[in-house]
N, C-alpha and C positions, 0 to 999 in steps of 0.2 A: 504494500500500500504506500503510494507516494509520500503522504504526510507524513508516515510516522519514518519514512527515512528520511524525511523531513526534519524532524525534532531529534533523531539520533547525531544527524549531519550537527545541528545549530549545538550538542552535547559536548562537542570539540572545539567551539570556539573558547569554552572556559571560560564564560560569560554568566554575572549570576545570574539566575535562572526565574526572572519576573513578568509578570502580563506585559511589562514595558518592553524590556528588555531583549523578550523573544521578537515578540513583531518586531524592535527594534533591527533586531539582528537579521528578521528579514528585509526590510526596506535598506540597509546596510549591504549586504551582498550581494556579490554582482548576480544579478539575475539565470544569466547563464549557469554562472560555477551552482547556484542553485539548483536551477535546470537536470544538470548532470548532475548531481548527488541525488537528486531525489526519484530522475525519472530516466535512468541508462539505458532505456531505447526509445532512440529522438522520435519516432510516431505513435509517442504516448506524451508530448509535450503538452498537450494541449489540457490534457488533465489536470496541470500542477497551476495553470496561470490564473482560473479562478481563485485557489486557495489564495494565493501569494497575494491577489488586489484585496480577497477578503479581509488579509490579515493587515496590509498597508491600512485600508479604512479604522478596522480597531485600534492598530496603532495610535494614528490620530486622534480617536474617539476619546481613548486612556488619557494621552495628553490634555485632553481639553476636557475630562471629567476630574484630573487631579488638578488640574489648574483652578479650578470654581465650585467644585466639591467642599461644602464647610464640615462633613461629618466622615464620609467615607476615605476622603484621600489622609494626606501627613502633610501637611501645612512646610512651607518650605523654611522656613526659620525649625521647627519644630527635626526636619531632618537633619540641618546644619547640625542642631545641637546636641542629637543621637550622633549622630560622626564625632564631633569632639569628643562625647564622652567617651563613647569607643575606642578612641586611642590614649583617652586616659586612662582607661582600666589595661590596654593594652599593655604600656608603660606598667605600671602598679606589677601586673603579673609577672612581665619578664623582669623587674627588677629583685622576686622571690625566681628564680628561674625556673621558672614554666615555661616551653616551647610551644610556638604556636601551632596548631593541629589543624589541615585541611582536610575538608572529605569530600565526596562525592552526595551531587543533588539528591541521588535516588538508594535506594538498597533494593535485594529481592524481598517481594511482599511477603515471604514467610515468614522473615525475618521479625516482621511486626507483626503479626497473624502468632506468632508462637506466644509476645509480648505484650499483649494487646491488654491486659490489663496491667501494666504498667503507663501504659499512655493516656493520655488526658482526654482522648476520642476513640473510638475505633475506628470512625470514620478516615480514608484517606484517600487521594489521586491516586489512580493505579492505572498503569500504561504495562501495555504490549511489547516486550524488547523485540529486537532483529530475529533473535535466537529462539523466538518463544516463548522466553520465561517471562513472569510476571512481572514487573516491580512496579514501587512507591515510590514519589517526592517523599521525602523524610519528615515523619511527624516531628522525630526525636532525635538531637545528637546523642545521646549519653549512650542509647542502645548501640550505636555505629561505632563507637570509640570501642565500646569493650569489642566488640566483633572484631575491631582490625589490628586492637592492639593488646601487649601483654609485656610487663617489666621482667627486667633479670635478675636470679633470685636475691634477695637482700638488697635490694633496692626499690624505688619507687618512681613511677615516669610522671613526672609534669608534664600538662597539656594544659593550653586555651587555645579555647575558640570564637571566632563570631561568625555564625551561620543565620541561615536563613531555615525557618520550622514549616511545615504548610497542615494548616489545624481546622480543622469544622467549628465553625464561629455559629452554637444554636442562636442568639440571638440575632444575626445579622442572615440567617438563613444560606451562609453560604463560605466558602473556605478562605483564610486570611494565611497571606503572608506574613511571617513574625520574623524580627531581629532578634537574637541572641546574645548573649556572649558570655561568656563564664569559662569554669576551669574543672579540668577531674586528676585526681593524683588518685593515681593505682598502684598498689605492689604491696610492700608491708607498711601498711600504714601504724604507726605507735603514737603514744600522746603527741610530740612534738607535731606531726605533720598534721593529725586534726586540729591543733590550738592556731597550727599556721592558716587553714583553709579557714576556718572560725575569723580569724584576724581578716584574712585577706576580701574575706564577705563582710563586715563590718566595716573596712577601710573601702571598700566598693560605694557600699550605701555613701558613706562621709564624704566621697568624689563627689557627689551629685549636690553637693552644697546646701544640704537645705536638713530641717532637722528628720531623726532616725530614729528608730528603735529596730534591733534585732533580738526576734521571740525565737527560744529553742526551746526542744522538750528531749528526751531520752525515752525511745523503744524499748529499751532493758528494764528502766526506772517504772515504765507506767507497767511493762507487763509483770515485773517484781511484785506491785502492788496491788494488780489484779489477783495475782495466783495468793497472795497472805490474805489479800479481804474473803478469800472462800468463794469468786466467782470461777462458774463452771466454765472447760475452755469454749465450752459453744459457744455461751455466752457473752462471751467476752468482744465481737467484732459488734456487737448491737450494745453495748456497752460504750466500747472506745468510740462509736460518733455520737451519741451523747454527750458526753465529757468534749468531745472537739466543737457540739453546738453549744459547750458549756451549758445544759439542760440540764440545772441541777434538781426541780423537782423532778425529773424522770428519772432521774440515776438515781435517786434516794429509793424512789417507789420500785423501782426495779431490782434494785439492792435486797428493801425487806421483803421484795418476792421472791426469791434466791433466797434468804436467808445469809447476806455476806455483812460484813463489815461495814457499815456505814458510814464511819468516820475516817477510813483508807479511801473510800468511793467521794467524800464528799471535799476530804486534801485534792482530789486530782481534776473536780472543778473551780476550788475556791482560789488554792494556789498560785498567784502571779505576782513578779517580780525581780526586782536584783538577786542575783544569786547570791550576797553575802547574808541577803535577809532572809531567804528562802531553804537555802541547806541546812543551815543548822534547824529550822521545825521537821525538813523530813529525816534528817541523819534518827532525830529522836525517833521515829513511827519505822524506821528500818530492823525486818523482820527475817528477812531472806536476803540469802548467796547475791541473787538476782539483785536486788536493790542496794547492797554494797557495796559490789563491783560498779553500778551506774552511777552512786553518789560520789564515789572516789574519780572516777573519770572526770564527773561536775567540777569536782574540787580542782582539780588538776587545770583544766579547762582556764578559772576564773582569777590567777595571779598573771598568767600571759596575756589577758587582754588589759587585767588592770596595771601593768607594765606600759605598755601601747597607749594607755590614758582613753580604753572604750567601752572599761567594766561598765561606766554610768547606763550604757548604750544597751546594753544585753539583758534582758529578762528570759525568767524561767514560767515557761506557759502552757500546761499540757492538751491546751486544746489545737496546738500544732500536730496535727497529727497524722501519717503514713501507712502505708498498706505493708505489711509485716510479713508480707511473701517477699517482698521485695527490699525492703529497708530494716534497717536494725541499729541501734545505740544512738548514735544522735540527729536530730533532725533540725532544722530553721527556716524561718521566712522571716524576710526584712521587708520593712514598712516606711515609706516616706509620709510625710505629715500632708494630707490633704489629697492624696491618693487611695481612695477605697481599697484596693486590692494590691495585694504582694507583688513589688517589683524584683523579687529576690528570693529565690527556692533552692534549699539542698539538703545536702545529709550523704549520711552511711548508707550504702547498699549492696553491701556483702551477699544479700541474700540474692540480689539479683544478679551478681558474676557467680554463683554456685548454680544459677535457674541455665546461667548461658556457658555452664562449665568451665569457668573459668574457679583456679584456685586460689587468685589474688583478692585481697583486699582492698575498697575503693570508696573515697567519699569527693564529693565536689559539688557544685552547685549552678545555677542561669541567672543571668541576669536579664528581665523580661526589658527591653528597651522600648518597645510600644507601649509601657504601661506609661512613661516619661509623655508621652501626648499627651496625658489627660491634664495635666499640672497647668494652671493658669500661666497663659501667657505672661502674664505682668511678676509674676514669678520667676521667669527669665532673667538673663543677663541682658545687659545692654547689646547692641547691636554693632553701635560706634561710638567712642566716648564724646564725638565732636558728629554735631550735624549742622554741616557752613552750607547756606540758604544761599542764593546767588540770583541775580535778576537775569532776563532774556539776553539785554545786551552787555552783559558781562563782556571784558575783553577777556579771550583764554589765558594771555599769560599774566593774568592778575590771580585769574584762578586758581592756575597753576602753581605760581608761587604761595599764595595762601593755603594750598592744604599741601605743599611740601614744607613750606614754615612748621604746620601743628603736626603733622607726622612725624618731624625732625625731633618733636620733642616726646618722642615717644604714644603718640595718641593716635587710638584709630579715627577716621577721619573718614566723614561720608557727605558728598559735595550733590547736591537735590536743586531744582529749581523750587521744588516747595517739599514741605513735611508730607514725608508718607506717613499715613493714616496706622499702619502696624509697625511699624519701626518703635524703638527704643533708643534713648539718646542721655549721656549725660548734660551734652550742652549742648544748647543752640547758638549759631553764631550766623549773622548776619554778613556778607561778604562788606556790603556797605560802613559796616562796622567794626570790620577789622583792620586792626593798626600791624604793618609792617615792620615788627621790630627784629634788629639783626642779630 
């Protein structure tokens, strides 16, 4: 079928892989070298020239629905400042040396099919390869990393990445591209390299300037204290989302249905906070191996961030809570202030390189960077620190010389014939108004 050696061909430019970007990449190649990749016997050309105008049109369409789209596109300020942060977290990572990881747009769909409750949809794009196999655009990095990689023993491999996710949006009725970017450290993981991944997701949140809280909980800790209060293990998955909707009169009632411990059921909704305030109440109610082992990790965990100066930043919250096939000891999500939903998810998942036979040890976590849309504009940084206003018949080299003047002194500088309406400025300056000093 023409098309789909169509989209194999456009696979090799190594181009990211966006509704833009593809049509882009058609209206980009020479039409011929197109021609011949997709249709290698010339009295079947005639087939390929419909798609290629079709896709020219959408092309255009995209552009001029992201252009004037107030809800569905990414606001072009709102992009700029996803790309800077991206390479400030880029920075941050490799300066803990983390290598940066590239992968491939698609996997084979079994690969998710096998993981699939792991993933945050089941839903996914699935295309026809050359060969006949199935595959997927990638719901998920974290599956694709363990898949292609594996540390040597006694060691641990650093990796970031910033990819692109492609996820079923139920509310938008239809599949969104997502930015990424985060890090996984695999191998033998020991206190040290969780305190670092712990640090390096709290110095993450801190990049983005504005204020933070990161909420963690402990797999070990909450199921330590399931199995002491006497709840049955069936029990216990109808349990832990109660405690994670914080539904404390349901857990109570459900507790003296069961017959468990009410006062272990009702620590692991009431519970939240700094962990210097929070350990010592559950160190006392620890009953089991289980909760031992999780409290001392806590302990360990809480002198290296308050080293770093971001203990204040960290609470202990068990209504963070993971699917326990896949996750194990510590989990987190970070929160920016005025952002309804987690811009920042990770933890342990030991259990999920043992689901995908892997015998390594792995915790890491995403940083959602579409969540940074929702953030009030006015929120923002400035745009320019100097906005020089300038009449029709300005002459150029007065221009010219006035914003090489306030540039020279360090300041950005943005020369308008009037104030745009979405800009942000620390100063306005008037050209008529400014004094040429040497």
């Amino acid at each position: 079928m023409s098309f789909a050696r169509t989209a194999s061909a456009l696979y090799y430019i190594r181009r990211p892989i966006t509704l833009q970007s593809l049509f882009s990449s058609l209206h980009q190649m020479h039409l011929q070298q197109i021609l011949r990749l997709s249709c290698p016997s010339p009295d079947k050309k005639h087939w390929f020239l419909p798609i290629y105008f079709i896709a020219l049109i959408c092309y255009h369409a995209i552009i001029l629905i992201q252009q004037h789209s107030q809800n569905g596109g990414i606001p072009i300020d709102a992009q700029f400042e996803a790309e800077q942060f991206t390479h400030t977290l880029r920075a941050l990572y490799q300066q803990y040396g983390y290598v940066h990881y590239s992968m491939s747009h698609f996997e084979p769909y079994e690969l998710y099919v096998r993981n699939k409750d792991y993933l945050a949809s089941e839903r996914m794009i699935v295309f026809t390869d050359l060969n006949g196999a199935l595959m997927a655009l990638k719901p998920d990095v974290t599956i694709s990393i363990i898949k292609n990689t594996a540390a040597e023993p006694g060691t641990v491999q650093k990796l970031y990445y910033t990819e692109n996710v492609y996820r079923a949006d139920a509310k938008a009725g239809a599949f969104r591209e997502i930015l990424q970017t985060g890090l996984e450290c695999i191998g033998e993981i020991d206190a040290y390299q969780l305190c670092e991944v712990l640090l390096l997701a709290a110095k993450s949140l801190e990049a983005t300037g504005r204020e933070f809280v990161l909420d963690l909980s402990h797999l070990g800790l909450v199921s330590g204290m399931l199995e002491a209060a006497g709840v049955p293990e069936g029990a216990r998955p109808e349990l832990m989302r109660l405690i994670r909707d914080k539904n404390l009169p349901a857990v109570q009632q459900r507790g003296r249905a069961l017959g468990c411990d009410e006062t272990l059921l009702t620590t692991l909704v009431t519970v939240y906070g700094p962990l210097p305030l929070v350990l010592p109440q559950l160190r006392a109610l620890c009953r089991n191996g289980a909760m031992a082992q999780a409290l001392y990790e806590l302990e360990c965990i809480y002198p290296a961030l308050d080293a770093a100066g971001l203990s204040d930043r960290v609470r202990l919250d068990f209504s963070v809570m993971s699917d326990l096939r896949y996750y194990n000891g510590i989990i987190f999500q970070g929160f920016l202030r005025d952002v309804s939903a987690a811009v920042l998810s990770g933890g342990q998942y030991d259990q999920l390189m043992r689901k995908m036979d892997k015998t390594d040890r792995a915790v890491g976590f995403a940083v959602y960077l579409d969540q940074l849309e929702t953030l009030d504009t006015h929120e923002r940084g400035y745009d320019a620190d100097v906005l020089l206003l300038y009449p029709s018949d300005a002459a150029p080299q007065t221009l010219a010389r006035a914003v090489q003047r306030i540039a020279a002194q360090g300041k950005r500088v943005c020369a308008q014939r009037r104030q745009p309406t979405r800009g942000r400025y620390r100063e306005i300056i008037r050209l008529e108004d400014w004094r040429d000093e040497p």
